[in-house]
N, C-alpha and C positions, 0 to 999 in steps of 0.2 A: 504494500500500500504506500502511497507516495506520501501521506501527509506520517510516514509513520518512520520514512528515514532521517530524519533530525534525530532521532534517538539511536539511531544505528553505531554510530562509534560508542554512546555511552553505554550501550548494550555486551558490546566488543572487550571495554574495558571491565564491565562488573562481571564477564565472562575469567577474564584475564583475572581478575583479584580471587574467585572461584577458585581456581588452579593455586594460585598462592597459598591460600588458605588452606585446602585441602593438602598439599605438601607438606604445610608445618603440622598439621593435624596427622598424618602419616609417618613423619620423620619425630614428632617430638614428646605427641598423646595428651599436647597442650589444652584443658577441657575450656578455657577461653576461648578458642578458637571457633567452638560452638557455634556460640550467637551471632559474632560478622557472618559467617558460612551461611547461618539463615537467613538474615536479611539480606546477603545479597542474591541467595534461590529465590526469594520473595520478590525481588527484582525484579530475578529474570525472569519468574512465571509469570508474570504482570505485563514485561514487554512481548513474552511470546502467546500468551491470550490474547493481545489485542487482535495480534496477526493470525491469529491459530485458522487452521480448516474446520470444517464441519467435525471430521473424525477428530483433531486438536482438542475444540472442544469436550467432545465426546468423552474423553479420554480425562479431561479434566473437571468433568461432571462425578466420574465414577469414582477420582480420587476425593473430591468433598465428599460425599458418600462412603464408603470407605472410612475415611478420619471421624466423619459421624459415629456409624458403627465401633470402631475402634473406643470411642471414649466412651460408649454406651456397655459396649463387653469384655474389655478388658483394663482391672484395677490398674495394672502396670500402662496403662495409654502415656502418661509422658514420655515412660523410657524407649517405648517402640516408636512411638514418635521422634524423637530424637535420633533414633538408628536408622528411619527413613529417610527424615534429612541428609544425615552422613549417605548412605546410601545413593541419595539420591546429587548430592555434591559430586561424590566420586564419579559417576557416571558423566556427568556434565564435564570436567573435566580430563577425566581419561580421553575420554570423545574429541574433544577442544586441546588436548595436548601430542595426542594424534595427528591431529588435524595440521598440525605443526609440521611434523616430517613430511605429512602428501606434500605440503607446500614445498620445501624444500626439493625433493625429487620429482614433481614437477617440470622444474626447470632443469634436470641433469639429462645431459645429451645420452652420459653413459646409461640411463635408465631405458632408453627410446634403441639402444642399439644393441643392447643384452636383449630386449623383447623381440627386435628382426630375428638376433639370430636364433631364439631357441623357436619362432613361429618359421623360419625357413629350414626347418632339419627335414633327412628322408622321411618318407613314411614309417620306418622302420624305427628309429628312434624320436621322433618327433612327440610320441604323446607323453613318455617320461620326460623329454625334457620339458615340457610344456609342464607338466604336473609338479615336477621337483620346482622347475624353475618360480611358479606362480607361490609357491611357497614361500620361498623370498622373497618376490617380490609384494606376497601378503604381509610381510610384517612392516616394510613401508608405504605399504599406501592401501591399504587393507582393501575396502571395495572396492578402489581404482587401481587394483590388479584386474579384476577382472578388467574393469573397463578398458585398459590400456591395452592388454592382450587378447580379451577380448577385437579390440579394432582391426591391431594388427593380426588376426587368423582373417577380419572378413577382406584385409587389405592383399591379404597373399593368396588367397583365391580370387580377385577380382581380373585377372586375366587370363583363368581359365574356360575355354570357349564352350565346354560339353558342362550344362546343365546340371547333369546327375552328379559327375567328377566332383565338382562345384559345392554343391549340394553336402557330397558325402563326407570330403575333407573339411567344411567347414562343421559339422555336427560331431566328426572326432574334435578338433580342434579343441573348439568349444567346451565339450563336457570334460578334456583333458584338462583345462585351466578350470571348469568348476570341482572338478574333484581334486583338484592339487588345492585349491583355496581350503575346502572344506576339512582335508588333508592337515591344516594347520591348525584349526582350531581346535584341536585337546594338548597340544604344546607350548604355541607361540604365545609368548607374556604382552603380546601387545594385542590378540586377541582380546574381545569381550567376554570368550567363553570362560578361559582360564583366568582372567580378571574378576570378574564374576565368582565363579569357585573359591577361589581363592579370600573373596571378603565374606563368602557369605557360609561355606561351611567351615565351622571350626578343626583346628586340628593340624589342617594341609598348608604348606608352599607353594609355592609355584616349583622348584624344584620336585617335591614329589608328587606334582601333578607331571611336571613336564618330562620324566624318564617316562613312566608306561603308557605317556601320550604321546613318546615317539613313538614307543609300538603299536597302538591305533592307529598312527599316521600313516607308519608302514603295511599295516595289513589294508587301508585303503586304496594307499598309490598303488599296490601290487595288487589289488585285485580286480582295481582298474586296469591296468595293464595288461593284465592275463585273458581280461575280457574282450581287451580292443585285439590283441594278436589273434587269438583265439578265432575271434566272431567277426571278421571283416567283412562291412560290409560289400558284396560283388555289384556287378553292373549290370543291369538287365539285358545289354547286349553287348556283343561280340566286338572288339575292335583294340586297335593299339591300345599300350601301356599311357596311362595320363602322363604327361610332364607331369618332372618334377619341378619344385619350385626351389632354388641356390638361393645358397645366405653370400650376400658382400661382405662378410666381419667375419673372422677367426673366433675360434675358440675366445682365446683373450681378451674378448672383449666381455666375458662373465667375470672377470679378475677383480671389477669393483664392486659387483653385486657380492662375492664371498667378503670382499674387505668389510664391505658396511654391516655383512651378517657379522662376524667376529666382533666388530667396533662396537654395536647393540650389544649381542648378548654376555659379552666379555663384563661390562658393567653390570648389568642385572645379575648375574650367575656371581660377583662376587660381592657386591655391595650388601645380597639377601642372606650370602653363606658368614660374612665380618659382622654387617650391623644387625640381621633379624630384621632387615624391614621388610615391607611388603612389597611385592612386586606394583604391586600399583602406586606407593608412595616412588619406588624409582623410577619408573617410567614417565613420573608427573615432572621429574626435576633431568632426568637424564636425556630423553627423547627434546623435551625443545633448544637445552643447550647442543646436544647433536647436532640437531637442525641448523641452529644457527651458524655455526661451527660449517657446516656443509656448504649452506649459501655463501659464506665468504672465502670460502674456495672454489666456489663456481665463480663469484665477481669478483674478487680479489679488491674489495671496495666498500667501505665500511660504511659508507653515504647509501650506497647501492642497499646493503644490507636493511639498516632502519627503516626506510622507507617501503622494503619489502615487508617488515612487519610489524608497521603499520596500517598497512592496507590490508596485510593478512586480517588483524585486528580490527581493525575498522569498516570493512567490509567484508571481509569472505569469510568470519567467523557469523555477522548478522546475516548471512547467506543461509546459516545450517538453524534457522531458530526451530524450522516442524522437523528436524531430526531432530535436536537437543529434545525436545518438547514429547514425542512420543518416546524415547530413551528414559528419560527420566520420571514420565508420568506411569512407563512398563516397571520400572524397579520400584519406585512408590508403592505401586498397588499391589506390587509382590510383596514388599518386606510388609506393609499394613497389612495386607491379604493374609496372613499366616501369621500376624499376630489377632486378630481378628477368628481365623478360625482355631489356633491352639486351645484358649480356654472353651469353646463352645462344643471340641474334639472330647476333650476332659468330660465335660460333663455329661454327653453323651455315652462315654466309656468304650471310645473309640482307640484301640490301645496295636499300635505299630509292630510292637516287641513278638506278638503270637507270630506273626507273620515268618516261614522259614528265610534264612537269609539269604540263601540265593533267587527266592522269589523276590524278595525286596529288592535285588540288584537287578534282573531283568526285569524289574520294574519300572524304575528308575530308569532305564534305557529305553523302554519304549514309551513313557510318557512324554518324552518330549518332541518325537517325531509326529504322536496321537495327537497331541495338543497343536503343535505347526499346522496339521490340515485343520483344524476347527477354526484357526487365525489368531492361534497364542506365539505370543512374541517368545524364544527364547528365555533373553533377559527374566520376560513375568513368569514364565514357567519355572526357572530354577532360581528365582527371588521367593519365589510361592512357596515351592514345594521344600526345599534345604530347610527352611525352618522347623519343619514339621516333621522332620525325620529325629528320631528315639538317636542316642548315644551309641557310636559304631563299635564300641567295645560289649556292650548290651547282646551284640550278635557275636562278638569272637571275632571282629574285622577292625582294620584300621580306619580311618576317617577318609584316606586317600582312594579308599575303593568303593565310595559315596561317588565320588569325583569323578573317577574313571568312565565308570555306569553311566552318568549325568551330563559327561563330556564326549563321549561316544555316542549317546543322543544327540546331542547339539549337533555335532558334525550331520548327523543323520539328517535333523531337519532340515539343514541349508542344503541337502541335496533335493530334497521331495516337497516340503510346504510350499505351495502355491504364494503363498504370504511373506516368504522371506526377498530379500534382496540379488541374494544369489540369483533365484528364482527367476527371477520377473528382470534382469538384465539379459541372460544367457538367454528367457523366450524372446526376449526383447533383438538379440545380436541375430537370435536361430527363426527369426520368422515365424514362431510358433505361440501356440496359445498356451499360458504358463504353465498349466496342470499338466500339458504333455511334458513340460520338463522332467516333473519325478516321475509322471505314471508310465511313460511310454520310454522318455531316450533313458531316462536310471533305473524302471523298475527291475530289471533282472539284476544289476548291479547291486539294488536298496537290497535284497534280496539274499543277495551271497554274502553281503556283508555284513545286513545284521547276523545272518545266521554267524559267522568267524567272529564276530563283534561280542554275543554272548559267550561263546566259546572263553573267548579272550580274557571277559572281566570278570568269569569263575574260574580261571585259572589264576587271575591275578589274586585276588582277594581270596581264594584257600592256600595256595601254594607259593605265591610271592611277595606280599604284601605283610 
C-alpha cells in the first residue's frame, strides 16, 4: 500500500533491533531483554496488520483467540505467554538474519556459475550433482536455491528442439534440486526445521540433531538417485540420442561454494561445542557479520557496503512483512496451541506414556507430512505438537530421537504438501498443478522413503541413540 511506505525503513529498523535483542537474549539469558523484545513484536505486528492479506488477517484472528483461550485455561498463561513471544522473536529474526546472507550471494558471480555448472553435467551425473549441490546452496539462500536452480535447469533446456527431450530433462532436473533442498532440512542449522527443534524440544543441539540428520539426508539423496537411474524416463518414439547440454566452467568453479560451506559451519560447530549456545543464538550474530564480510569482498568498498545494507534494511526486509507475519503468527499458535491444550489433555486423562515407543516415533513422523496436506505449516505443527510430548526418558529414549522422527517428517512434507513453498515453486518452474508435485512426480519416491525413513528412526532411537 502506498500510503503505508513512510513506515517502511522504521519497520526495517525495529526489524533490525529484533535481531539484536534476540542475540543478547540467546548469548546472555538477560530476563530484561524480555520486555524491548515485546514491544518491538508489538510493533511489528501493528505495521504488518495494516498490510496483512485476507489469510494475514486470518491468521491473526486465531492468534487473539488462542491468547483468549490461553488465559481462560491455563493458570501458568503469563509464562506460556512469554515463551510465545520469545518464540515468536526468534523466528522473526532467524528469518530476517537469513535474509542477510541471500543478500549477500545474490550478488556473487561465483554463486551464478557453480549453479551453470552443476545444471550443465551429463545425464548420468547431473541429478546428484544437482541434489548435493542445492544442499549448499540451501544453506545460503534457503528458498532461493531453489529459485536460482531452479531457472537455470528451465535455462538449459530452452534450446532443446524435441518437446518431450525438453519436457523430460526439465522434470528430472527439477525434482533433483527439490529433493537435495529437502535433503537439508534434518541437518542444516540455518534451516527452520533444525532451528525449530532445537528451541522447542528440550534436551537436543543442533549437533545431535545434525549427525543422524546426515543420515536422513543420505538415505534421501540416494534414494532419489536410485530412482532416477533406475526408472528413466524413455521416449515415446524412436530417434537419435538428445544433445547433450556442456558446462563452460570446470570443476573449480565449486571451490567457493565448499569454502563458504566450511567458513558457516566451522563457526557454528564450534562456538555450540566452547560456549553451549544455541544454534540459533549463533546464527543471529555469525551469518550477518559473514555477510557483511562477503559483500566487501565482492566491492572491495566500504561506501558500497552500507548502502547495501541499508537498503537491505530499509527496503527488502519491508518486502518480507506477509512472510515475517505468517512465520510468526504459525509459531505463536503452536507454542499457545499446546499450552492451551496441555492442561485440558490433563484433565481429560489423556496420558502419552501408555502409548509403545516406537508407535510414538512413527508417529511423530507421519504427522507432519498428514498435517502438510490438511494446510499445516511445519513450523505450527512441530511448535504444536513438541510441547505435548511426555519426557523421552519416560520411554527409555533420548530426546534426540523426538527430533529425528519430527525432522524426517518435515523433510517429508516439503516434498508432498501442496501448501509448502517447495511445492508451489517446483509446480510453478514444472508447469504443473501443485498437488501433482507430491502425488504424481514424488509419490513413488514419498513412498520408498518413508518406508527406509521408519526403518531409520527405530534403529536410531533402540540401537544408536
Amino acid at each position: 500500500m502506498r500510503h503505508l511506505r513512510f513506515v517502511d525503513p522504521f519497520f526495517g529498523w525495529v526489524v533490525v533491533a529484533v535481531i539484536v535483542l534476540q542475540a543478547l537474549l540467546e548469548w546472555t539469558g538477560m530476563e530484561w531483554v524480555h520486555l524491548p523484545l515485546a514491544i518491538c513484536l508489538c510493533f511489528m505486528v501493528v505495521m504488518m496488520a495494516a498490510s496483512a492479506t485476507r489469510g494475514g488477517r486470518i491468521f491473526l484472528l486465531v492468534c487473539a483467540a488462542l491468547t483468549a483461550s490461553l488465559v481462560l485455561f491455563n493458570d501458568n498463561w503469563s509464562e506460556a505467554l512469554l515463551a510465545a513471544v520469545v518464540k515468536t522473536g526468534f523466528l522473526a529474526s532467524f528469518f530476517s538474519a537469513l535474509a542477510v546472507l541471500r543478500e549477500a550471494a545474490s550478488s556473487s558471480p561465483a554463486m551464478a556459475k557453480a549453479g551453470q555448472f552443476l545444471a550443465a553435467q551429463p545425464p548420468g551425473r547431473r541429478y546428484i550433482s544437482l541434489s548435493v549441490g542445492t544442499q549448499i546452496y540451501a544453506l545460503l539462500l534457503n528458498f532461493g536455491s531453489i529459485q536460482l536452480l531452479g531457472s537455470l535447469a528451465l535455462a538449459s533446456g530452452k534450446d532443446e528442439p524435441d518437446e518431450e527431450v525438453r519436457q523430460i530433462r526439465t522434470r528430472r532436473m527439477l525434482l533433483a534440486i527439490q529433493r537435495g533442498f529437502i535433503s537439508a532440512l534434518p541437518w542444516s542449522p540455518m534451516a527452520f526445521s533444525t532451528a525449530m527443534a532445537v528451541a522447542t524440544i528440550p534436551g537436543i543441539s543442533w549437533i545431535t540433531v545434525a549427525l543422524p540428520g546426515l543420515v536422513t539426508a543420505a538415505i534421501l539423496l540416494s534414494t532419489g538417485w536410485a530412482l532416477d537411474t533406475l526408472f528413466k524416463p524413455k521416449l515415446s518414439r524412436a530417434g537419435p540420442a538428445p544433445k547433450r547440454v556442456s558446462s563452460q566452467h570446470r570443476w573449480t568453479v565449486l571451490l567457493p561454494l565448499a569454502a563458504l560451506l566450511v567458513i558457516i559451519l566451522l563457526p557454528v560447530l564450534a562456538l555450540e561445542m566452547l560456549l553451549g549456545i544455541r544454534v540459533v543464538g549463533i546464527v543471529l550474530v555469525v551469518v550477518p557479520l559473514l555477510s557483511i564480510g562477503w559483500l566487501y569482498i565482492q566491492f572491495r568498498d566500504a561506501g558500497i557496503v552500507r548502502l547495501r545494507m541499508v537498503n537491505y534494511v530499509q527496503k527488502e526486509l519491508p518486502a518480507f512483512r506477509s512472510d515475517l507475519l505468517l512465520l510468526m503468527s504459525a509459531g505463536y499458535i503452536g507454542v499457545v496451541g499446546s499450552s492451551v491444550l496441555v492442561p485440558l489433555m490433563a484433565r481429560a486423562g489423556i496420558d502419552l506414556t501408555v502409548l509403545p515407543p516406537w508407535l510414538l516415533l512413527i508417529a511423530l513422523l507421519w504427522i507432519m507430512p498428514v498435517m502438510g496436506q490438511l494446510g499445516g505449516n511445519p513450523i505450527l505443527t512441530l511448535a504444536l505438537v513438541a510441547p505435548l510430548l511426555p519426557d523421552a526418558a519416560l520411554f527409555g529414549l533420548e530426546p534426540s530421537c523426538f527430533a529425528v522422527a519430527m525432522l524426517s517428517g518435515w523433510a517429508l512434507t516439503g516434498l508432498t504438501s501442496p501448501f509448502t513453498a517447495t511445492n508451489i515453486m517446483i509446480g510453478r518452474f514444472g508447469g504443473i498443478p501443485i498437488t501433482d508435485v507430491g502425488r504424481v512426480w514424488n509419490r513413488s519416491y514419498f513412498l520408498v522413503s518413508v518406508s527406509l525413513l521408519m526403518v531409520w528412526v527405530l534403529i536410531y532411537a533402540y540401537w544408536i541413540a
